[in-house]
C-alpha positions as CSV (number, residue, x, y, z in Angstrom):
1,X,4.2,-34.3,-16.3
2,X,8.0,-35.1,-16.9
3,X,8.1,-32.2,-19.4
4,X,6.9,-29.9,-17.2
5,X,10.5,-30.3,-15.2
6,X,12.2,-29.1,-18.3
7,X,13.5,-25.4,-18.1
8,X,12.4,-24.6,-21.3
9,X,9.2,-26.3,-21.4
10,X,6.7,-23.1,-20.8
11,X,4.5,-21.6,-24.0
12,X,3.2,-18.4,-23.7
13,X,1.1,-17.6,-26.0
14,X,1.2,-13.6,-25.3
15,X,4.4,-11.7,-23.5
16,X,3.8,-9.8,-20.2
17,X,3.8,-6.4,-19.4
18,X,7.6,-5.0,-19.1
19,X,8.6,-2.5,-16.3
20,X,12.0,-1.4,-15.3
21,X,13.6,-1.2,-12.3
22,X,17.0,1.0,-11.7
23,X,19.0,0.7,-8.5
24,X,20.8,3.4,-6.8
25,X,22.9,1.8,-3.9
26,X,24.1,4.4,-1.8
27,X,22.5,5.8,1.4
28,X,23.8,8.3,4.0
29,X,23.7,5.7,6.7
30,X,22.6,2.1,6.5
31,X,19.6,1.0,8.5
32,X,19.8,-1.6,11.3
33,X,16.9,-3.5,9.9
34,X,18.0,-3.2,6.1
35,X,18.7,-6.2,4.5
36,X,18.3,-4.2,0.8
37,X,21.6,-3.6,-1.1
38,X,22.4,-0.9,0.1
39,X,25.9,0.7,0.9
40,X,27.1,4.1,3.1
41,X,28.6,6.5,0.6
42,X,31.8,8.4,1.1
43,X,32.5,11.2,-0.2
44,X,31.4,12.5,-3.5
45,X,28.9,9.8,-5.2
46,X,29.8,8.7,-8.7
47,X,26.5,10.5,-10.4
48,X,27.8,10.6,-14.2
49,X,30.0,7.5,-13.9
50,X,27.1,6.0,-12.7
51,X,24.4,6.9,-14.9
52,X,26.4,6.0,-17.6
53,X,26.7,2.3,-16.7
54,X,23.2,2.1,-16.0
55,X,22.4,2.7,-19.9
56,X,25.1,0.9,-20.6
57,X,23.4,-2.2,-18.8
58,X,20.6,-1.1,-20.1
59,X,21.8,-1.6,-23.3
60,X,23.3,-4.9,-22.9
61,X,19.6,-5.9,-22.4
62,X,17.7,-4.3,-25.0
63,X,18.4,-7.3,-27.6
64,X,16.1,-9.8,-25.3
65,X,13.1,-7.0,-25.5
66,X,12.9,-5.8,-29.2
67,X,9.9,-4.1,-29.7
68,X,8.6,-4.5,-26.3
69,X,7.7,-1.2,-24.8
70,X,7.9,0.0,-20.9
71,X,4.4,0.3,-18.3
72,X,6.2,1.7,-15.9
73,X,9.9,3.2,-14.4
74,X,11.1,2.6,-10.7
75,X,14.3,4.3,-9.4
76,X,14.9,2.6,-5.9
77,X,17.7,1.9,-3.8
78,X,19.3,3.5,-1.2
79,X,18.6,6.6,-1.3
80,X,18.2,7.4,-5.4
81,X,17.3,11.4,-4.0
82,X,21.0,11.8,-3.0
83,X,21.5,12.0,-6.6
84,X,20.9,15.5,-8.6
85,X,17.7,16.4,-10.4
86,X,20.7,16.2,-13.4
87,X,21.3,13.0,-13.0
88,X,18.1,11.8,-12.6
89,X,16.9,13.8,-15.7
90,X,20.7,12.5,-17.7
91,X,18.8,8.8,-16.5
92,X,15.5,9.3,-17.5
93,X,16.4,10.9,-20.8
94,X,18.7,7.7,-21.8
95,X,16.3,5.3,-21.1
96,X,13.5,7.3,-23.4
97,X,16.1,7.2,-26.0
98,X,16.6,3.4,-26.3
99,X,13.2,2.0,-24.9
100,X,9.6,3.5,-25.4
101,X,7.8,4.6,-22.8
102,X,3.6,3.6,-22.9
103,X,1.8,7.1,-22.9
104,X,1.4,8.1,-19.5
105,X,3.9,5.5,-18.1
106,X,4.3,5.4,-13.9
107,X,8.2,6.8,-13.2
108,X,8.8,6.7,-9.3
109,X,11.9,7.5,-6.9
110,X,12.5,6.6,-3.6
111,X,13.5,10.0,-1.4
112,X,13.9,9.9,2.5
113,X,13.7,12.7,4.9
114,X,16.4,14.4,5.1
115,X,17.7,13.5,2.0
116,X,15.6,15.9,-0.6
117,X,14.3,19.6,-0.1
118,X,11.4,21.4,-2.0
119,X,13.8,22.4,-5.2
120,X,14.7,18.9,-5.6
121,X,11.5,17.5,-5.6
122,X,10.5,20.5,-8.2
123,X,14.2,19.4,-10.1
124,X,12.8,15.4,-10.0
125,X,9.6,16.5,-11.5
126,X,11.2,18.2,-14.5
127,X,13.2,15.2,-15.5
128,X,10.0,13.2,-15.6
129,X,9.5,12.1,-12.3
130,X,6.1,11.7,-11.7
131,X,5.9,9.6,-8.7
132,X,7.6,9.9,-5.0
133,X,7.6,7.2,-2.3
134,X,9.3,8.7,0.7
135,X,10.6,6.7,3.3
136,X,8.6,8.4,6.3
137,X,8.9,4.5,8.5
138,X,7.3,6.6,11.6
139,X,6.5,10.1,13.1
140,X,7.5,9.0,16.5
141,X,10.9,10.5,17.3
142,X,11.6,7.4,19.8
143,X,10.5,5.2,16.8
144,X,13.1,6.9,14.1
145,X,15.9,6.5,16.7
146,X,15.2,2.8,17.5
147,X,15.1,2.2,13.5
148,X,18.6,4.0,13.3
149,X,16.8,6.8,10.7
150,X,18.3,9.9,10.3
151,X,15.4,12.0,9.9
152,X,13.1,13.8,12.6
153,X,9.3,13.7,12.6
154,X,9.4,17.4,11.3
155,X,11.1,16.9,8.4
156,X,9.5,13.9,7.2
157,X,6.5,16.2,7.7
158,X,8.2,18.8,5.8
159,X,9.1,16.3,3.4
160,X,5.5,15.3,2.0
161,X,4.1,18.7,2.3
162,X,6.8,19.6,-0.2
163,X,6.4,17.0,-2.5
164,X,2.7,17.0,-2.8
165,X,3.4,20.6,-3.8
166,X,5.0,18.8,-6.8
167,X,3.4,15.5,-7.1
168,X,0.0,14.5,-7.5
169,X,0.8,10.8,-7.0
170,X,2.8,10.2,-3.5
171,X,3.5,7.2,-1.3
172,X,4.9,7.6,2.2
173,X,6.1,4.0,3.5
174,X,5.4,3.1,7.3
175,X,6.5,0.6,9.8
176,X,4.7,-1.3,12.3
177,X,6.1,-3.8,15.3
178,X,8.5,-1.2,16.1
179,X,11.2,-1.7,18.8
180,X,9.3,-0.7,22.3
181,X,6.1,0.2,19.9
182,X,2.3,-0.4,21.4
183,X,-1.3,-0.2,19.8
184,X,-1.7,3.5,20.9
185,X,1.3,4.9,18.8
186,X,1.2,2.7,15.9
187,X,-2.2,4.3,15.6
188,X,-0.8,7.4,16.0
189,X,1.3,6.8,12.7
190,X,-0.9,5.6,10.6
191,X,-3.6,8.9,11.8
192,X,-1.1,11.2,10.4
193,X,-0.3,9.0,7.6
194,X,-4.0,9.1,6.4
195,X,-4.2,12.7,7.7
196,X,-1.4,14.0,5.5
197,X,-3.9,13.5,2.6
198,X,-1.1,11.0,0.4
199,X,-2.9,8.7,-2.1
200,X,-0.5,6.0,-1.5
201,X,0.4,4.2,2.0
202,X,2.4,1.4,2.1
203,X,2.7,0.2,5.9
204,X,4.3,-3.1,6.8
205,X,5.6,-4.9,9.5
206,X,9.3,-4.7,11.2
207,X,10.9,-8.2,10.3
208,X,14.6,-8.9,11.5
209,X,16.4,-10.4,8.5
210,X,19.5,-11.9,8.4
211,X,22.9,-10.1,7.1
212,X,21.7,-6.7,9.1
213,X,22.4,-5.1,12.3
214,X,19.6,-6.2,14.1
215,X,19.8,-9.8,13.3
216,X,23.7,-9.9,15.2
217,X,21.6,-7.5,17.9
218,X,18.1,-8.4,18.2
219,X,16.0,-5.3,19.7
220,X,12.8,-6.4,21.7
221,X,10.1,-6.2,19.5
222,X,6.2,-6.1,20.0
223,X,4.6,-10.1,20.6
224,X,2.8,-11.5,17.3
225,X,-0.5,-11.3,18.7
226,X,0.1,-7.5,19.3
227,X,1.3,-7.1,16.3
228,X,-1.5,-9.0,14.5
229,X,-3.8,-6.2,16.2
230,X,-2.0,-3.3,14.8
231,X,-2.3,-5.3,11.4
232,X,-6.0,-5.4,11.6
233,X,-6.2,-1.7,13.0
234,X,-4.1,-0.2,10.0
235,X,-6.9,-1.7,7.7
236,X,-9.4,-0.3,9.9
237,X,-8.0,3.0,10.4
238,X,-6.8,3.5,6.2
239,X,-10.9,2.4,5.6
240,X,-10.9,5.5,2.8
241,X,-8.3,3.9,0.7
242,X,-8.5,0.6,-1.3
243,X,-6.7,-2.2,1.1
244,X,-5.1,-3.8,-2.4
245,X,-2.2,-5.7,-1.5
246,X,-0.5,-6.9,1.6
247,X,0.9,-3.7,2.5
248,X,-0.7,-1.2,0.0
249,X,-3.3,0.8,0.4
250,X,-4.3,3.7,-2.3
251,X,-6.6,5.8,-3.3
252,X,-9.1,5.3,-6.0
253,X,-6.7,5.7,-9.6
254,X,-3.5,5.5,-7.3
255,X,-2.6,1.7,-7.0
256,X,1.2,1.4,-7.7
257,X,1.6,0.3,-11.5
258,X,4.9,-0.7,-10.9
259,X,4.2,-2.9,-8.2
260,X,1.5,-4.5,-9.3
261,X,3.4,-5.5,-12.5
262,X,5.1,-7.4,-10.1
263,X,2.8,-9.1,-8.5
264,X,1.0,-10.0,-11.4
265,X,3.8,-11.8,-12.3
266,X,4.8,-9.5,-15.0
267,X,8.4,-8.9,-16.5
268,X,11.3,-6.1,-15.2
269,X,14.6,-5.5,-16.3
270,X,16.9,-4.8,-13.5
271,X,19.8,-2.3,-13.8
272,X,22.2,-1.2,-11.5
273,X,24.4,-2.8,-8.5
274,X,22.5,-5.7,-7.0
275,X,19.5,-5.3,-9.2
276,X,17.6,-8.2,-10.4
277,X,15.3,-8.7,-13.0
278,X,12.6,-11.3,-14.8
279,X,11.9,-11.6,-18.7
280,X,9.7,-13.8,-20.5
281,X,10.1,-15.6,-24.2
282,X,7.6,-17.7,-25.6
283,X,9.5,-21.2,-24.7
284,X,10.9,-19.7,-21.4
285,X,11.0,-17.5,-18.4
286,X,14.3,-16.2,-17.1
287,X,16.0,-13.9,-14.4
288,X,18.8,-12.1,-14.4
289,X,21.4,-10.6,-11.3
290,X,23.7,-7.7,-11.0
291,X,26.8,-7.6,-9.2
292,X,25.9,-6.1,-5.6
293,X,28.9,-4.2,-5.0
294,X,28.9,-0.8,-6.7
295,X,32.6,-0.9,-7.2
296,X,32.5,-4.0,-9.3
297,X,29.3,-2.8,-11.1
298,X,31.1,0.0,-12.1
299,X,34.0,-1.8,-13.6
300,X,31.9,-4.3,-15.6
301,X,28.1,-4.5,-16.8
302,X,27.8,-8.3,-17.2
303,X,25.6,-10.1,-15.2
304,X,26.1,-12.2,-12.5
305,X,23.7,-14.5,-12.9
306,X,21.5,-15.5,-16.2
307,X,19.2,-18.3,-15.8
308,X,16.6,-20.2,-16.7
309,X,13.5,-20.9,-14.4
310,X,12.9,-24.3,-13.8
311,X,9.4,-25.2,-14.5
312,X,9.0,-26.9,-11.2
313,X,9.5,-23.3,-9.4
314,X,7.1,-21.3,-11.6
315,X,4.1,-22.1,-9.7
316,X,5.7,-21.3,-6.3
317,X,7.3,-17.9,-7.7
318,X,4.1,-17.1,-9.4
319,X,2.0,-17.6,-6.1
320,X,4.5,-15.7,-3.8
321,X,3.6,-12.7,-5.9
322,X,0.3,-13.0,-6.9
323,X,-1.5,-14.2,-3.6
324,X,-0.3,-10.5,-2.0
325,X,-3.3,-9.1,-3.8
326,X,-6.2,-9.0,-1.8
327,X,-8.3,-9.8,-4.9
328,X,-6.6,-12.5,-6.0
329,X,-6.1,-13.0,-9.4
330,X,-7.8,-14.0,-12.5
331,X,-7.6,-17.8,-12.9
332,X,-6.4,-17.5,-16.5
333,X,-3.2,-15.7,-15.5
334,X,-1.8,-18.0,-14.3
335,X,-1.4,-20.1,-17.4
336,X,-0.7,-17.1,-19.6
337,X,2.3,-15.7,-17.1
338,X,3.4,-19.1,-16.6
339,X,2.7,-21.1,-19.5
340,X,2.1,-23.6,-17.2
341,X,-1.4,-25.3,-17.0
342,X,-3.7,-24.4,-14.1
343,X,-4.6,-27.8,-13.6
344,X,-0.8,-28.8,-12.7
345,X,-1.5,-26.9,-8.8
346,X,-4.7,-28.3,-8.5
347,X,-3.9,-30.5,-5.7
348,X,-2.5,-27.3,-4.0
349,X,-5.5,-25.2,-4.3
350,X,-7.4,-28.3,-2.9
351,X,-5.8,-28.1,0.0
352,X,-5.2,-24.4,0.5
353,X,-9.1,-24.2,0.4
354,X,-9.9,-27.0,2.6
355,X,-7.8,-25.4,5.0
356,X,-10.0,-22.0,4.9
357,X,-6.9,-20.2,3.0
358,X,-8.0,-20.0,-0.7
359,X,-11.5,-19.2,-2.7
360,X,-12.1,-19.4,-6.0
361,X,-14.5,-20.0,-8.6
362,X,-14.2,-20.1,-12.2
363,X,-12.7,-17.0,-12.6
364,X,-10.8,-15.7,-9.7
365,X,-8.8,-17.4,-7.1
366,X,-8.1,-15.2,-4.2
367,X,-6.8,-15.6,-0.5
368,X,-9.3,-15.7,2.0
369,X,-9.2,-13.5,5.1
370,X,-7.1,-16.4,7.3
371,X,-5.0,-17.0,4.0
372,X,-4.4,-13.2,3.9
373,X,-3.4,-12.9,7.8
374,X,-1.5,-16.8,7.3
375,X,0.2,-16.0,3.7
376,X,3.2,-17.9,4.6
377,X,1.0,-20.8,5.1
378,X,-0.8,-20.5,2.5
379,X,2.6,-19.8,0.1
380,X,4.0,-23.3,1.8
381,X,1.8,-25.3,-0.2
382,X,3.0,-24.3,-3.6
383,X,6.6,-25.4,-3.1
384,X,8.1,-27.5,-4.5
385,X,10.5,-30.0,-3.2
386,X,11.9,-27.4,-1.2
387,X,12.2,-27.4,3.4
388,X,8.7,-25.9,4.0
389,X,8.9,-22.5,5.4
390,X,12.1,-21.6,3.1
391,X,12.8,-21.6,-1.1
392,X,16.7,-21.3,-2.1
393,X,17.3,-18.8,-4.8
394,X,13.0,-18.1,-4.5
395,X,12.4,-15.6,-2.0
396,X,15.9,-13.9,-2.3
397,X,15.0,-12.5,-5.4
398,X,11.2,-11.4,-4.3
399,X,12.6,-9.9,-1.6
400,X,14.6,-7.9,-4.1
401,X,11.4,-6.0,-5.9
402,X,11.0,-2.7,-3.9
403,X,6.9,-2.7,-2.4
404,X,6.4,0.8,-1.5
């Protein structure tokens, strides 16, 4: 067992699937409850300067993914819709020239309310654009004002009727355990959601994290039990979609590629200020950090931080992705996304089912209903070495991958 604490003691026998994620940090206003990097813009945004330091990163990492081509393209941020169809088609058309895309490969950007119009969305399809997750977070106008968004119910409505004019594939994203929220209109949300006839839904709850507004301020926010209530109604009420992940709920053909690259423990490069990114080699796993501030991204490519997953924190990372899916996950992945034997979390599994979180067979291991209501709990038993409840360096990055 000694060499499985070596950082370079994994063996994959077969590289992952490889996505890429590009990060646009600018917003018009930053959200109280935002703990994304994110930054208010002023002025004019850098588009072209930009763009051209996101290939350029891009290019700084194409030597560790030779031949490898991409599932799957995710423009996040921010507010990536504040920049021009141009840029975004100056993006898209860089990263086709220096990586290949698989035929029929997801591309999504985020757009909030607000922030986009009907000839943008048109503009965004054009460059290649063919997916379009749109920040809705309520249709309650006291809801959008507690959250600090500047968007009205109307115009996020106005907002997904013009993009499903242009895309087939749309997500709107929701939040639940609002400040001052009840049952009666978190219902009401997720009714229109479903009503609005979007393949995608992404709803999760309000959590105050720290480094934001709301952690200095704390608003009142619904109790857990409450809370728990609208969790089990959302499933209830989104019954016509498939209830795949945590959060994510889609129509049949609609899950989000992207995503579940993710959480099938796949590999990303991560470009642009703050991004961060995970990349597989047969003796080794890896992750890699941009600098957060777009300033100094602009000056300088080079990344922050290079490293080398320990083995010992494999199993935990794997886990804290792969246990979101509601099916679970075949049992073989785990050593071929890992290169770490299945037998080394035995004792975890054990004890996750014993305590009526886990179930498995020879094929799948999934979480159960409690472990899907109690993930934390169940996640807690696949650290390592680590203050239960918390995983330095671990969760920072997770919470870095954009779910919507």
């Amino acid at each position: 067992m000694k060499v499985l604490e070596q950082p370079g003691a994994v063996r994959l026998a077969a590289l992952p699937p490889l996505a890429l994620y590009a990060h646009v940090p600018w917003c018009v206003r930053k959200c109280p409850y935002c703990d994304f990097n994110s930054h208010e813009r002023s002025g004019e945004l850098p588009q072209r300067e930009y763009v051209e330091r996101l290939l350029a990163d891009l290019e700084s990492l194409l030597p560790s993914v030779w031949g490898r081509r991409l599932t799957s393209v995710f423009i996040g941020g921010g507010t990536p819709s504040l920049f021009s169809p141009a840029s975004i088609d100056a993006l898209l058309a860089g990263v086709r020239a220096r990586l290949t895309l698989e035929p029929g490969a997801e591309v999504t950007l985020e757009a909030n309310p607000g922030a986009v119009e009907a000839a943008r969305f048109r503009g965004f399809r054009e460059a290649g654009v063919n997916r379009i997750s749109i920040g809705v977070q309520s249709f309650d106008e006291r809801m959008l004002a507690a959250l600090g968004r500047i968007h009205s119910a109307d115009e996020a409505r106005r907002a997904i009727e013009a993009a499903r004019a242009s895309f087939d594939n749309v997500n709107i994203d929701l939040m639940y355990g609002l400040p001052g929220q009840d049952a009666a209109m978190a219902r009401a949300d997720i009714e229109e959601a479903a009503r609005s006839g979007v393949p995608h839904i992404s709803a999760y709850q309000l959590t105050i994290e720290p480094n934001t507004v709301f952690w200095s301020k704390p608003p009142q926010l619904p109790e857990h039990d409450l809370c728990a209530d609208m969790q089990v109604m959302i499933e209830e009420t989104l019954n016509q979609y498939q209830h795949y992940e945590t959060s994510a709920f889609a129509k049949p053909g609609h899950r989000c590629r992207h995503n579940l690259n993710y959480w099938e423990f796949g590999d990303y490069l991560g470009i642009g200020a703050g991004a961060h990114g995970k990349l597989s080699f047969p003796d080794r796993i890896t992750r890699h950090e941009r600098a957060k501030q777009p300033a100094e991204y602009l000056k300088a490519a080079a990344a922050v931080e290079n490293r080398v997953i320990p083995v010992s924190e494999l199993p935990f990372e794997f886990m804290l992705n792969a246990l979101r899916l509601v099916e679970g996950f075949p049992a073989a992945l785990f050593e071929e996304r890992t290169g770490v034997p299945l037998i080394s979390v035995q004792r975890q599994l054990e004890k996750a089912e014993k305590r009526g979180l886990l179930e498995r067979d020879w094929k799948r291991i999934r979480p159960s209903a409690r472990g899907g209501r109690f993930l934390n709990e169940l996640l807690e038993l696949f650290l390592s070495g680590e203050t239960p409840g918390r995983a330095p360096g671990v969760p920072a990055a997770a919470r870095a991958i954009r779910i919507l």
